[in-house]
N, CA, C and O atoms as CSV, one atom per row, in Angstrom:
chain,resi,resn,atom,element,x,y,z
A,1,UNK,N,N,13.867,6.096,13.716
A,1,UNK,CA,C,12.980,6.777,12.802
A,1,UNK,C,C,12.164,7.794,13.589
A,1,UNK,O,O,11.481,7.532,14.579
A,2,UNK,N,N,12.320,8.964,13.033
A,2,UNK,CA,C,11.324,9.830,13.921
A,2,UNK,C,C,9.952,9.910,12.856
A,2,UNK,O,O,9.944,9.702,11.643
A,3,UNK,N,N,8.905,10.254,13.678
A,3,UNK,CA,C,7.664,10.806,13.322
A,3,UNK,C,C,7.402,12.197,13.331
A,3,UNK,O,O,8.173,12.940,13.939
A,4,UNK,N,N,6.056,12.810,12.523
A,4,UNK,CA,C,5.419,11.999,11.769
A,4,UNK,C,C,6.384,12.272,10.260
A,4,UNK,O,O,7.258,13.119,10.069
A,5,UNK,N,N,5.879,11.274,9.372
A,5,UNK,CA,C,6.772,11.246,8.073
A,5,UNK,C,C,5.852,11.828,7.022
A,5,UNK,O,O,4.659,11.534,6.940
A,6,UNK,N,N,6.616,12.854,6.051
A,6,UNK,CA,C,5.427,13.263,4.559
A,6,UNK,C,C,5.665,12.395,4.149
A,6,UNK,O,O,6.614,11.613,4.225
A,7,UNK,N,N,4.098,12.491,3.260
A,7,UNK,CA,C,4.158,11.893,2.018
A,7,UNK,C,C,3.661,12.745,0.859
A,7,UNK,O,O,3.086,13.765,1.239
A,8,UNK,N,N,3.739,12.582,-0.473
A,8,UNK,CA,C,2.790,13.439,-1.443
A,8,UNK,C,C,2.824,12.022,-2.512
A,8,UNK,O,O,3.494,10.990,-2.539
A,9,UNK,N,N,1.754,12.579,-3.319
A,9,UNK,CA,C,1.730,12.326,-5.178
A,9,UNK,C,C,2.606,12.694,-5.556
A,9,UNK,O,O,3.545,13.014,-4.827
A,10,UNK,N,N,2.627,12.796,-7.008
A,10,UNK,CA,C,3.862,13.189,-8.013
A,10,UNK,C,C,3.449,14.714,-7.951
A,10,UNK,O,O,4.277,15.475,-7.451
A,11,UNK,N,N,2.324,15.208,-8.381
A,11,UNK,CA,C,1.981,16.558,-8.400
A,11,UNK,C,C,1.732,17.136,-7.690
A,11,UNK,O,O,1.313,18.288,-7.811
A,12,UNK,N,N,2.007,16.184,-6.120
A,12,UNK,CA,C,2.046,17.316,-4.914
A,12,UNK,C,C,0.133,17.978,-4.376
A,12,UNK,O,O,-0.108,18.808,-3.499
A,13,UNK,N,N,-0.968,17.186,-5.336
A,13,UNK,CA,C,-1.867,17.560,-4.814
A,13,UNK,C,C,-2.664,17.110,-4.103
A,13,UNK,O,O,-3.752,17.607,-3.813
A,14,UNK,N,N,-2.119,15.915,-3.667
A,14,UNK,CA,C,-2.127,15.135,-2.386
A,14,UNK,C,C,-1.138,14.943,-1.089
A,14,UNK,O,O,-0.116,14.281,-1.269
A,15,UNK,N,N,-1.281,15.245,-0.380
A,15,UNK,CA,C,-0.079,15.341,0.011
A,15,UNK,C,C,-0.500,14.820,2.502
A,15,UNK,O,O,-1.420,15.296,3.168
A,16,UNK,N,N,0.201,14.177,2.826
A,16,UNK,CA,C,-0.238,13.745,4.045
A,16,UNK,C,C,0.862,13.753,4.876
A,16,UNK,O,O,1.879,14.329,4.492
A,17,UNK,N,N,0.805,12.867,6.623
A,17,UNK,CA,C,1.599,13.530,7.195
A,17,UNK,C,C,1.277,11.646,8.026
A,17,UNK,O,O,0.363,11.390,8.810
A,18,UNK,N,N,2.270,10.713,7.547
A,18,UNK,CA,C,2.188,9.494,8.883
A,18,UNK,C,C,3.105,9.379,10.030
A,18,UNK,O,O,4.278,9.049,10.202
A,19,UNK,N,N,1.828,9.893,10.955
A,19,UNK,CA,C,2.081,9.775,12.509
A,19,UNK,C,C,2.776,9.222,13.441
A,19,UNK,O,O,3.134,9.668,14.531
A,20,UNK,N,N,3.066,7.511,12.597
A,20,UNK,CA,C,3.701,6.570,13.676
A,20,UNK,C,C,3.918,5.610,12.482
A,20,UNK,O,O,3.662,5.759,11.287
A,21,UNK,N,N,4.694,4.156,13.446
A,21,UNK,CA,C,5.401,3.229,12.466
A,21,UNK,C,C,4.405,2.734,12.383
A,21,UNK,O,O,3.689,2.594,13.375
A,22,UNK,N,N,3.952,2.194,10.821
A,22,UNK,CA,C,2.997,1.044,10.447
A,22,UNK,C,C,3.232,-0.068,10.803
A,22,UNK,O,O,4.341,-0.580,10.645
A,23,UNK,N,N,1.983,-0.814,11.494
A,23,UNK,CA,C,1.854,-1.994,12.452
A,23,UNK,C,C,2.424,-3.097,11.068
A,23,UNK,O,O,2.209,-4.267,11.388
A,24,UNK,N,N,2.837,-3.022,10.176
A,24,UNK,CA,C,3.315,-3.719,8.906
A,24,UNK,C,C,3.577,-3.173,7.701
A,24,UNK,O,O,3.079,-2.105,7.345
A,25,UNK,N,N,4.461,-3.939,6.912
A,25,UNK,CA,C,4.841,-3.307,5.443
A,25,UNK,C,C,4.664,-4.792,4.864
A,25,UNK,O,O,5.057,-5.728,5.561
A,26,UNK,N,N,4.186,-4.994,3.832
A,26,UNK,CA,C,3.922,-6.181,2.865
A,26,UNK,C,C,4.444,-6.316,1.661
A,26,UNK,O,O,5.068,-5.260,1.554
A,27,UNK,N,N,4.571,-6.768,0.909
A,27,UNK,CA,C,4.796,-7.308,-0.011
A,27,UNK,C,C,3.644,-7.602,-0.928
A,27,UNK,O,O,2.913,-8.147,-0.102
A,28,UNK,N,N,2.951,-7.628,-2.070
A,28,UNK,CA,C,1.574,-8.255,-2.459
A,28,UNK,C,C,2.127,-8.509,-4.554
A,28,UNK,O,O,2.375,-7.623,-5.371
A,29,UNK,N,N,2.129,-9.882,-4.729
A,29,UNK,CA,C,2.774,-10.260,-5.899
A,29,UNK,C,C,1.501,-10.580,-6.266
A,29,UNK,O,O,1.547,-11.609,-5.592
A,30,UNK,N,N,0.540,-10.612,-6.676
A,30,UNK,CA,C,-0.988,-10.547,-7.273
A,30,UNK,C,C,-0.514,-10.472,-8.174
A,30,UNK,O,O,0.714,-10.448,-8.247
A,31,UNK,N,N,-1.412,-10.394,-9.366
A,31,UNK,CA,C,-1.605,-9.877,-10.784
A,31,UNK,C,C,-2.155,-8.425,-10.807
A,31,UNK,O,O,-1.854,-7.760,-11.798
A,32,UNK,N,N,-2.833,-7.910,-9.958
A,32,UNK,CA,C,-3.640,-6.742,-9.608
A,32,UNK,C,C,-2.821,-6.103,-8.742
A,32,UNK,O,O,-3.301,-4.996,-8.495
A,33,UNK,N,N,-1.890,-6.275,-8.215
A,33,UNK,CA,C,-0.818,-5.170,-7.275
A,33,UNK,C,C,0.845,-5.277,-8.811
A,33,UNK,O,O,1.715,-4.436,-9.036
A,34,UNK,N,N,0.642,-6.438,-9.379
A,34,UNK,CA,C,1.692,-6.048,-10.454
A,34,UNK,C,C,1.229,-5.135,-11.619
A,34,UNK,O,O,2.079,-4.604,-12.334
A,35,UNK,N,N,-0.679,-4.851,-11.923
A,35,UNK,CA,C,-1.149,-4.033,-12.530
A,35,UNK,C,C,-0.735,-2.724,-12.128
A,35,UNK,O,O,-0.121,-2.057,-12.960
A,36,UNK,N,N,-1.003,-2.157,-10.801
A,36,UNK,CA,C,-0.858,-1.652,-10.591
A,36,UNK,C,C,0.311,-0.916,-9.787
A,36,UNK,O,O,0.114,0.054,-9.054
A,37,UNK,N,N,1.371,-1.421,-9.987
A,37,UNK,CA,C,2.647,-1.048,-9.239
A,37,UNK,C,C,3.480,-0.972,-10.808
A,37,UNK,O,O,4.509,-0.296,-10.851
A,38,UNK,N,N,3.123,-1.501,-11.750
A,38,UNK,CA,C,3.532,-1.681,-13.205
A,38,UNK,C,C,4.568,-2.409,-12.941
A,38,UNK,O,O,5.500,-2.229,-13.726
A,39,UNK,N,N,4.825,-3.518,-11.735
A,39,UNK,CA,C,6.590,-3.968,-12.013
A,39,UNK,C,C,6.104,-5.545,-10.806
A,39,UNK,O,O,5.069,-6.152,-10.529
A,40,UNK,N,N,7.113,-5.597,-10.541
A,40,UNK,CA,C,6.858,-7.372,-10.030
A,40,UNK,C,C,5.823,-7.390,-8.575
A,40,UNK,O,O,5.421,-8.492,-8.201
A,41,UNK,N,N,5.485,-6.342,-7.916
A,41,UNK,CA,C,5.059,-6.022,-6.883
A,41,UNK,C,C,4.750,-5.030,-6.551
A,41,UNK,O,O,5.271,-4.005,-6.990
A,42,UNK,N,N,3.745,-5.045,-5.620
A,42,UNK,CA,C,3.645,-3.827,-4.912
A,42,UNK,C,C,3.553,-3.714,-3.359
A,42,UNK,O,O,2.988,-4.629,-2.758
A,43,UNK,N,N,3.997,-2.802,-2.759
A,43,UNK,CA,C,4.032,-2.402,-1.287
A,43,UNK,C,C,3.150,-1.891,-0.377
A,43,UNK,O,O,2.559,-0.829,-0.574
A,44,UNK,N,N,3.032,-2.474,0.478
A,44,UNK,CA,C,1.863,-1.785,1.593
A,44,UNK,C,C,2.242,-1.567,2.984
A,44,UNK,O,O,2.994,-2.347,3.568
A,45,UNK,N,N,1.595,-0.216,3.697
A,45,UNK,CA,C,2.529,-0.660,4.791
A,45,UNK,C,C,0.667,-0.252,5.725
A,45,UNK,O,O,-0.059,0.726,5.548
A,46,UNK,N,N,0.481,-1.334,6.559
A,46,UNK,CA,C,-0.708,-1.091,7.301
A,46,UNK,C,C,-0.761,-0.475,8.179
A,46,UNK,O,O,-0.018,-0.668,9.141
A,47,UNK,N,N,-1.572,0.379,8.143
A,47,UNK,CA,C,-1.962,1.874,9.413
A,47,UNK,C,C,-3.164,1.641,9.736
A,47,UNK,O,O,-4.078,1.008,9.208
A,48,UNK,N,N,-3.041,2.293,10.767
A,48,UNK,CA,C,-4.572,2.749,11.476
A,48,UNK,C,C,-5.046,4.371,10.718
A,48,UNK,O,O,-4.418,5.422,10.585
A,49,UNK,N,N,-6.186,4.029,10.403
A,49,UNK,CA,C,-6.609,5.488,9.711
A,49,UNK,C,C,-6.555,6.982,10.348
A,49,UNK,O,O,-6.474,8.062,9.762
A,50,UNK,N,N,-6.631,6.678,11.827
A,50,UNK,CA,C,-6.073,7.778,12.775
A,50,UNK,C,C,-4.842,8.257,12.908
A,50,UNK,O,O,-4.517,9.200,13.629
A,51,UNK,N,N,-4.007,7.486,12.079
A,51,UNK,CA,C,-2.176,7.905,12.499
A,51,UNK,C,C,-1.814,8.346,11.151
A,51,UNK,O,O,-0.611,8.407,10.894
A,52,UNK,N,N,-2.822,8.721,10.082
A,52,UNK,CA,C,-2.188,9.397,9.098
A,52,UNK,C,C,-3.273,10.412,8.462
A,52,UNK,O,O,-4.411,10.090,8.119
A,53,UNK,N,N,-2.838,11.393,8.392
A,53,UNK,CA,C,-3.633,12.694,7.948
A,53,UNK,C,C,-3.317,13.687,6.965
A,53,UNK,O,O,-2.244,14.287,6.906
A,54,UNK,N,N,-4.473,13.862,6.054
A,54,UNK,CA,C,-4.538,13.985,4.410
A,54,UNK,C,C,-5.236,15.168,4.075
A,54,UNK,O,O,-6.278,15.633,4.535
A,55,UNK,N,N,-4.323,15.650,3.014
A,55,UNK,CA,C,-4.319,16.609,2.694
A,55,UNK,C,C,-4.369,16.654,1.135
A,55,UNK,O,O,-3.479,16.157,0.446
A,56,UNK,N,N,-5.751,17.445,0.487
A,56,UNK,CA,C,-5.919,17.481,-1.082
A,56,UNK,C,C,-6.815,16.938,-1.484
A,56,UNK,O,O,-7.101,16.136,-0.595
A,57,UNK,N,N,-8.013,16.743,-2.878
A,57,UNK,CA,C,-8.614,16.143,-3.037
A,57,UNK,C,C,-7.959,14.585,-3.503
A,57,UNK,O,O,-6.882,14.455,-4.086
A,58,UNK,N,N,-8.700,13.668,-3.178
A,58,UNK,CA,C,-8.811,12.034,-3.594
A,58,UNK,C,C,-10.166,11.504,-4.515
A,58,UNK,O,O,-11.354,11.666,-4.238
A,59,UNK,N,N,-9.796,11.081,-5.248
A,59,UNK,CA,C,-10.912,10.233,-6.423
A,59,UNK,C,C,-10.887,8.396,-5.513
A,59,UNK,O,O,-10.058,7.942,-4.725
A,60,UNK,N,N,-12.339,7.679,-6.159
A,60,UNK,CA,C,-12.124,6.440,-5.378
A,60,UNK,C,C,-12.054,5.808,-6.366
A,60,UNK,O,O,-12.316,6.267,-7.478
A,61,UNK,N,N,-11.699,4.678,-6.147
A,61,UNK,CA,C,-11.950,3.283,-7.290
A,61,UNK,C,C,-11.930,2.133,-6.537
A,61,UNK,O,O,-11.143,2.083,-5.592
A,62,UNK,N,N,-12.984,0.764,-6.889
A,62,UNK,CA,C,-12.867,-0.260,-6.335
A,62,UNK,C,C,-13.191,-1.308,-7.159
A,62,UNK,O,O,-13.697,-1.122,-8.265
A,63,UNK,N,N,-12.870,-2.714,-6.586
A,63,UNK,CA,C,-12.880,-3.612,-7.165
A,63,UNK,C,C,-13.621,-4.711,-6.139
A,63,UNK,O,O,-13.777,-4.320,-4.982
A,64,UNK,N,N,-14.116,-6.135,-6.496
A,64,UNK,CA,C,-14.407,-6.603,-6.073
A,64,UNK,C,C,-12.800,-7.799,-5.585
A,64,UNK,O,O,-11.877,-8.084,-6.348
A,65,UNK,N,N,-12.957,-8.233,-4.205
A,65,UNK,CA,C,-11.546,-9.026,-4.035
A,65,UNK,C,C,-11.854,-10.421,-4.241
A,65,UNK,O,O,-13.014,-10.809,-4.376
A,66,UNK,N,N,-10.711,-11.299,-4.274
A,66,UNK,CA,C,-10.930,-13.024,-4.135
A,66,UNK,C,C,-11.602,-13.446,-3.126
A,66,UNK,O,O,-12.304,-14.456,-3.174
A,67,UNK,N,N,-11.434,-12.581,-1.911
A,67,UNK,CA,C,-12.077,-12.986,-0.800
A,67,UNK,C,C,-13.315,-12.555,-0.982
A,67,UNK,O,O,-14.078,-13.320,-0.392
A,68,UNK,N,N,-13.875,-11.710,-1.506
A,68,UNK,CA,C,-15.471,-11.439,-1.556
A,68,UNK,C,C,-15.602,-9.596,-0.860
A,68,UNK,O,O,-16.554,-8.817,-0.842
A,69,UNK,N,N,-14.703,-9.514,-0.550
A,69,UNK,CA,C,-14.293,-7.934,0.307
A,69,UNK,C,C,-14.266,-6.977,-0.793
A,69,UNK,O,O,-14.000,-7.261,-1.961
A,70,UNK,N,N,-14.473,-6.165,-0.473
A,70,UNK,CA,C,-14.504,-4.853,-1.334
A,70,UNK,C,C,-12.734,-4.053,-1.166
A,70,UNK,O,O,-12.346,-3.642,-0.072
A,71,UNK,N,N,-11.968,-3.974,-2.290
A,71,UNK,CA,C,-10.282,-3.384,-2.579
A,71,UNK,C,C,-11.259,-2.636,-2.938
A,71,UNK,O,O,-12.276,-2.931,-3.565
A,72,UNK,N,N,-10.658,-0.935,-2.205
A,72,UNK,CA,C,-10.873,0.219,-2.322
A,72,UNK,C,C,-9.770,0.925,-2.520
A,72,UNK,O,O,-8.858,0.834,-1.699
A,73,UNK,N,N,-9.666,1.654,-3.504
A,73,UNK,CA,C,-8.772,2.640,-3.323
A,73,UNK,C,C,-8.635,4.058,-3.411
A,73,UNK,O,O,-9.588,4.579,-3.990
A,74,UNK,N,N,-7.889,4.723,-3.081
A,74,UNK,CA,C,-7.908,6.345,-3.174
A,74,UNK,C,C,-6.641,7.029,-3.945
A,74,UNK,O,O,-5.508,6.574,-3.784
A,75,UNK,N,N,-6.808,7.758,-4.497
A,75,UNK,CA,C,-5.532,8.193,-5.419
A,75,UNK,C,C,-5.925,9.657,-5.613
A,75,UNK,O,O,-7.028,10.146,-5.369
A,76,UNK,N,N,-4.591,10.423,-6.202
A,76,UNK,CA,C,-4.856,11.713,-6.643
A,76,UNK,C,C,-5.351,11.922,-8.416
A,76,UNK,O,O,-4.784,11.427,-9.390
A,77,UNK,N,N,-6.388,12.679,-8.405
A,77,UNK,CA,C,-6.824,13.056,-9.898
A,77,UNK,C,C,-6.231,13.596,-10.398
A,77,UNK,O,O,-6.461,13.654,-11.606
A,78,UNK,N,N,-5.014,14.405,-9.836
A,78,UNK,CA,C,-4.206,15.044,-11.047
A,78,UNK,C,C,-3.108,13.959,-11.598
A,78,UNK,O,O,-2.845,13.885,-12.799
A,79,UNK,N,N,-2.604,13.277,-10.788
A,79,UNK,CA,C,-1.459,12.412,-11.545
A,79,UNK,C,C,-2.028,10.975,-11.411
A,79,UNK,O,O,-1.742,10.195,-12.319
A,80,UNK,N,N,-2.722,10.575,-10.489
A,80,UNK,CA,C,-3.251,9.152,-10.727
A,80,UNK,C,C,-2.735,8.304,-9.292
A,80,UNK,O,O,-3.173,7.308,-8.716
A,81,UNK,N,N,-1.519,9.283,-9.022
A,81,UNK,CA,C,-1.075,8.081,-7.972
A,81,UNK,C,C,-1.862,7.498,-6.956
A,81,UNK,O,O,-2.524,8.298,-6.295
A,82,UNK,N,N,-1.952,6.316,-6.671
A,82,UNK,CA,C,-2.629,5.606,-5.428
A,82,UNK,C,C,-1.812,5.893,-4.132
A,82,UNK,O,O,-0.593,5.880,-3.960
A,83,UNK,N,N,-2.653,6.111,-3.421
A,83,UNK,CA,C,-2.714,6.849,-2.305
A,83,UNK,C,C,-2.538,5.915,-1.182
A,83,UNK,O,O,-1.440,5.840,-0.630
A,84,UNK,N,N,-3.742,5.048,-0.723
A,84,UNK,CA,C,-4.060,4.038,-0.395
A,84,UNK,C,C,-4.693,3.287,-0.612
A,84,UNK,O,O,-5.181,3.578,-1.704
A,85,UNK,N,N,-5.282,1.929,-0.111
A,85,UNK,CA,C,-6.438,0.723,-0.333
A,85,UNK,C,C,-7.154,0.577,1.270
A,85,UNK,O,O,-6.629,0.827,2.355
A,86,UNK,N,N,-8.029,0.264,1.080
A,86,UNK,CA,C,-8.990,-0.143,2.057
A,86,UNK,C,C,-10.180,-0.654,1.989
A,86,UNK,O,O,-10.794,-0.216,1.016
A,87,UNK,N,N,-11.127,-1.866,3.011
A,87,UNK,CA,C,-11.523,-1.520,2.707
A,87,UNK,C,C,-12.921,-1.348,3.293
A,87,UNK,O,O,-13.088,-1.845,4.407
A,88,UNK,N,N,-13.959,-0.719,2.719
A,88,UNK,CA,C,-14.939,-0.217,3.157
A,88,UNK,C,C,-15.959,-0.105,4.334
A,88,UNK,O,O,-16.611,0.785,4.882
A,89,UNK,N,N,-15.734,-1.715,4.472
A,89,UNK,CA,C,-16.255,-2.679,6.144
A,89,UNK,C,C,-15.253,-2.347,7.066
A,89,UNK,O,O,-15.270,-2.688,8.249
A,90,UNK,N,N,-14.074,-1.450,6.334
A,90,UNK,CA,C,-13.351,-1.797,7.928
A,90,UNK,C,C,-12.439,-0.394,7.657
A,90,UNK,O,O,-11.289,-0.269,7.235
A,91,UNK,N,N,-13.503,0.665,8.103
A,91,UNK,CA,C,-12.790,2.253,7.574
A,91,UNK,C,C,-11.936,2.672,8.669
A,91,UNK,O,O,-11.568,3.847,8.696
A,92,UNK,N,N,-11.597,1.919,9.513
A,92,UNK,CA,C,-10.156,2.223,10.665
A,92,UNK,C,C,-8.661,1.520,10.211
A,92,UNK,O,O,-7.497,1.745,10.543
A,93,UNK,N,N,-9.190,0.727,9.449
A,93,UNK,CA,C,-7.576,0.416,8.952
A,93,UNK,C,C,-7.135,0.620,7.138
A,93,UNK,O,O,-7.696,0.036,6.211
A,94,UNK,N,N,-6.259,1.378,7.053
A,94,UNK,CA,C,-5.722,1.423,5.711
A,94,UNK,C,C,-4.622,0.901,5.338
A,94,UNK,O,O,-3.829,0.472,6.176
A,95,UNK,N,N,-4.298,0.827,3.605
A,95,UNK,CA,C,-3.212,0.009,3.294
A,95,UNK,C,C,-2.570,1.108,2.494
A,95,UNK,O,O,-2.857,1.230,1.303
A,96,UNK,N,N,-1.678,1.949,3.109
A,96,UNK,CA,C,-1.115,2.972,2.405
A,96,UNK,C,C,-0.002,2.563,1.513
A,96,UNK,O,O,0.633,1.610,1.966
A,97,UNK,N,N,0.540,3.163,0.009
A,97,UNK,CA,C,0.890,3.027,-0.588
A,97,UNK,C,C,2.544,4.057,-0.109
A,97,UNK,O,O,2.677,5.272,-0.254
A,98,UNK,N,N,3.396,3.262,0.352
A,98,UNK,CA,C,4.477,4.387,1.646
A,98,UNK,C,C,5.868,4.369,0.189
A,98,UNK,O,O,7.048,4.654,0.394
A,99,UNK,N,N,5.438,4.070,-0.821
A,99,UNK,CA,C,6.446,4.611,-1.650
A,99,UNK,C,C,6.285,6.074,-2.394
A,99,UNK,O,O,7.001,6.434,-3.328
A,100,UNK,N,N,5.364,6.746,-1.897
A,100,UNK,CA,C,5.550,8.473,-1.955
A,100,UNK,C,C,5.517,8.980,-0.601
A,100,UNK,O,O,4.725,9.828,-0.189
A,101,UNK,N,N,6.595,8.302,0.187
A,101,UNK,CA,C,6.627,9.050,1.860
A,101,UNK,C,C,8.041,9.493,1.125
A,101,UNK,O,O,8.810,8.886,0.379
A,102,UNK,N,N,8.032,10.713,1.627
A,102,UNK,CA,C,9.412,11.335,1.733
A,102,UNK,C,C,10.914,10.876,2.181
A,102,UNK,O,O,11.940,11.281,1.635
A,103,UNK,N,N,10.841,9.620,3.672
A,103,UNK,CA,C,11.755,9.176,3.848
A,103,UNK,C,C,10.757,7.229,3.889
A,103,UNK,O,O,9.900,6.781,4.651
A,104,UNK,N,N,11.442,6.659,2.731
A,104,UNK,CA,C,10.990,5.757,2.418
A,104,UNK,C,C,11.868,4.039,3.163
A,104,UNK,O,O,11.719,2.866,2.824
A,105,UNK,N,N,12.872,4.776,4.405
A,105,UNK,CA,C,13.413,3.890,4.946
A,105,UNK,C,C,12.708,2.787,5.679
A,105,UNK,O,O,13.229,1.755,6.103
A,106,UNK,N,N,11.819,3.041,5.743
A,106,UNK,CA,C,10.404,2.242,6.757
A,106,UNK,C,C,9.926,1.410,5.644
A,106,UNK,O,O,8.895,0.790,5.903
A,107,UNK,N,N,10.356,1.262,4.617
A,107,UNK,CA,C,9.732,0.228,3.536
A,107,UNK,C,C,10.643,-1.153,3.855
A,107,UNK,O,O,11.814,-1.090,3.482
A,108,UNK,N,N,10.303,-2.117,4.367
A,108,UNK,CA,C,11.134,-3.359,4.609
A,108,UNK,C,C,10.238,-4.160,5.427
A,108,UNK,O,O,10.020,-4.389,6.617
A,109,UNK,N,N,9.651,-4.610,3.838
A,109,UNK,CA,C,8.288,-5.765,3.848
A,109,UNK,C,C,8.725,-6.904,4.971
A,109,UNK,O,O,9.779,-7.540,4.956
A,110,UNK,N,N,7.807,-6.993,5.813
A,110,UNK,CA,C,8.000,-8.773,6.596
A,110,UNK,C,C,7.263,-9.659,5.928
A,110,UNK,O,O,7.219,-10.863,6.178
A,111,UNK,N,N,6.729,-9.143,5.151
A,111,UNK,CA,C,5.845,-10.755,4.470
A,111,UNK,C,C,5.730,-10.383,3.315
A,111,UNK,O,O,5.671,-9.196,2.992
A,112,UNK,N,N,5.660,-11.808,2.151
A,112,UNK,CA,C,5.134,-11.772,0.791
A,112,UNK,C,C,4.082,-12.370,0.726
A,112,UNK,O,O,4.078,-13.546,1.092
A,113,UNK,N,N,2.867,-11.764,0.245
A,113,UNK,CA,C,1.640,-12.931,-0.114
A,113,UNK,C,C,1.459,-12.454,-1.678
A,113,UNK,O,O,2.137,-11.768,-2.442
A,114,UNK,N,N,0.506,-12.990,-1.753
A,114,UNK,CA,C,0.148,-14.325,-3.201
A,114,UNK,C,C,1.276,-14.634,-3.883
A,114,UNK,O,O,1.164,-14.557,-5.107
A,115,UNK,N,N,2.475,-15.005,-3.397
A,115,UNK,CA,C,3.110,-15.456,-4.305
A,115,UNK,C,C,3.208,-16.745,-5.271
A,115,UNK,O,O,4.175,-17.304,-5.789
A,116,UNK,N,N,1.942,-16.971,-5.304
A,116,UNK,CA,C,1.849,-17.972,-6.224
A,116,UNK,C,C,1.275,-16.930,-7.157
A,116,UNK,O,O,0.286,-17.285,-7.799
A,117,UNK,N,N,1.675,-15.855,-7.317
A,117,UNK,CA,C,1.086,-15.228,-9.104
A,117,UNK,C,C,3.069,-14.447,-8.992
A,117,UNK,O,O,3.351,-13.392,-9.559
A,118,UNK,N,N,3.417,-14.720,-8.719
A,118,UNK,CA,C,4.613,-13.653,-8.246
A,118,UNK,C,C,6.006,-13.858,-9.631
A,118,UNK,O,O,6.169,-14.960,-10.153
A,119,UNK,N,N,6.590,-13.029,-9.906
A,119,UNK,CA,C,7.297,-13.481,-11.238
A,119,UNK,C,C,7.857,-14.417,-10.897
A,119,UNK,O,O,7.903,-14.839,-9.741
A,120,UNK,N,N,8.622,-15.116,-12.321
A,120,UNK,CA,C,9.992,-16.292,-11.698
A,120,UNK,C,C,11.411,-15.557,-11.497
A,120,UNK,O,O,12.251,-16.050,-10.745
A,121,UNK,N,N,11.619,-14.508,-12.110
A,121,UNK,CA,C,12.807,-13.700,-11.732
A,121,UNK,C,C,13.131,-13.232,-10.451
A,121,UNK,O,O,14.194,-12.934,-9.906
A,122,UNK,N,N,11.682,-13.243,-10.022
A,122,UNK,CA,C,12.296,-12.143,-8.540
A,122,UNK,C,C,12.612,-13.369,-7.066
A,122,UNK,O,O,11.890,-14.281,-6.662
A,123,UNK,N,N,13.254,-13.146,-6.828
A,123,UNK,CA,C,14.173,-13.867,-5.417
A,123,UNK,C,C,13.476,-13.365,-4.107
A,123,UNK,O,O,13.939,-12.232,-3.978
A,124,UNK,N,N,12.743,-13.556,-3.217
A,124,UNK,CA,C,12.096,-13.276,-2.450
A,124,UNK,C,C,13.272,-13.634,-1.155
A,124,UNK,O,O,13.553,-14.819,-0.975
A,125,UNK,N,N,13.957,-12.521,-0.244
A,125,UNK,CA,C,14.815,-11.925,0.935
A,125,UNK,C,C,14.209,-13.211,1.611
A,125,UNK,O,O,13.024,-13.545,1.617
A,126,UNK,N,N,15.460,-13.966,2.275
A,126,UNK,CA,C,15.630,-14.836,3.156
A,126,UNK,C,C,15.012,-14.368,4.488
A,126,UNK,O,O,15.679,-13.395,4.838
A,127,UNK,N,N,13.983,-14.629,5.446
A,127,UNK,CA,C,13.243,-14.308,6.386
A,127,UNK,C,C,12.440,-13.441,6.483
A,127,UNK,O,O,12.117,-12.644,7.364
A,128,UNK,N,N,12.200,-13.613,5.702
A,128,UNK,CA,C,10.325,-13.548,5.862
A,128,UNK,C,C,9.004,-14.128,5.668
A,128,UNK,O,O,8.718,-15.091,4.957
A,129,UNK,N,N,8.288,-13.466,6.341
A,129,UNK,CA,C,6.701,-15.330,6.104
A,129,UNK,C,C,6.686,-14.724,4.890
A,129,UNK,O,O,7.032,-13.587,4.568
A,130,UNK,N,N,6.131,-15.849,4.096
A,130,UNK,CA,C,5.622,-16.115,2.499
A,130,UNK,C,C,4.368,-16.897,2.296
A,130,UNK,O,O,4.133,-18.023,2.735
A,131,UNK,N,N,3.693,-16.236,1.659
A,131,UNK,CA,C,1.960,-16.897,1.755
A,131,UNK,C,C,2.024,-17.031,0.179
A,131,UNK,O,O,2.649,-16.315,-0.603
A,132,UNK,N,N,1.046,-18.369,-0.155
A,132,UNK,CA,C,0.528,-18.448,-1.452
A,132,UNK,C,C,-0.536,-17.170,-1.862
A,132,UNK,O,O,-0.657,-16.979,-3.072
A,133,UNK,N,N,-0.993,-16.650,-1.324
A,133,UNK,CA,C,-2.392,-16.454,-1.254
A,133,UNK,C,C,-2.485,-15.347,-0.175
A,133,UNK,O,O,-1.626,-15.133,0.681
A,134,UNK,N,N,-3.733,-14.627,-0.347
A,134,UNK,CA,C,-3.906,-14.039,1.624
A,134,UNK,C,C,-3.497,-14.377,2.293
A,134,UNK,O,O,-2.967,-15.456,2.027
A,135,UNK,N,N,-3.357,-13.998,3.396
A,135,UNK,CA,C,-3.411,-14.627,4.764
A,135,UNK,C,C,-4.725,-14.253,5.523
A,135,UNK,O,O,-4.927,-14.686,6.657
């Protein structure tokens, strides 16, 4: 895989540039990553906020988490897409959303967590850790 990799929104008015391989790609079967991914899951791949650089305006939104942490997120105002999550206590690491990177081969989650909210249809790939919950 070479670096660095684009990414954009749908409308292109976000648009960034990741630097290096994310120290992880996840898996997150929540009720709140299936809200928002609209389908059985959603993907994360964890960066350092220094290895990816952004381009366009971002709107925020947050939520309060199970753990008591503040889920932050950033998305584009023209189409909505989420951008990334982070969060606030800890503005060096982000949870980028790497299904609007241009070459999306680097998506190949090592872990599933909360899968105790996770559908019954979906078959979770032989080797990888699997968490109820956070880790």
């Amino acid at each position: 895989m070479s670096y660095p990799i684009n990414g954009a929104c749908q409308c292109d008015g976000v648009t960034y540039q990741l630097l290096s391989e994310p120290q992880m790609v996840v898996a997150c079967h929540c009720k709140e990553c299936q809200k928002l991914s609209t389908s059985a899951f959603s993907i994360t791949a964890m960066v350092n906020a220094d290895q990816v650089k952004f381009e366009g305006e971002m709107a925020d939104w947050s939520r309060p988490a199970d753990s008591g942490n503040i889920s932050a997120a950033k998305f584009c105002p023209g189409c909505g897409n989420r951008i990334y999550h982070y969060n606030p206590a800890e503005p060096d690491k982000i949870k980028l959303k790497p299904s609007n990177l241009s070459d999306t081969s680097i998506i190949k989650p090592v872990a599933h967590v909360w899968v105790s909210e996770k559908q019954d249809w979906y078959t979770i790939p032989e080797g990888v850790r699997v968490f109820d919950k956070q880790p």
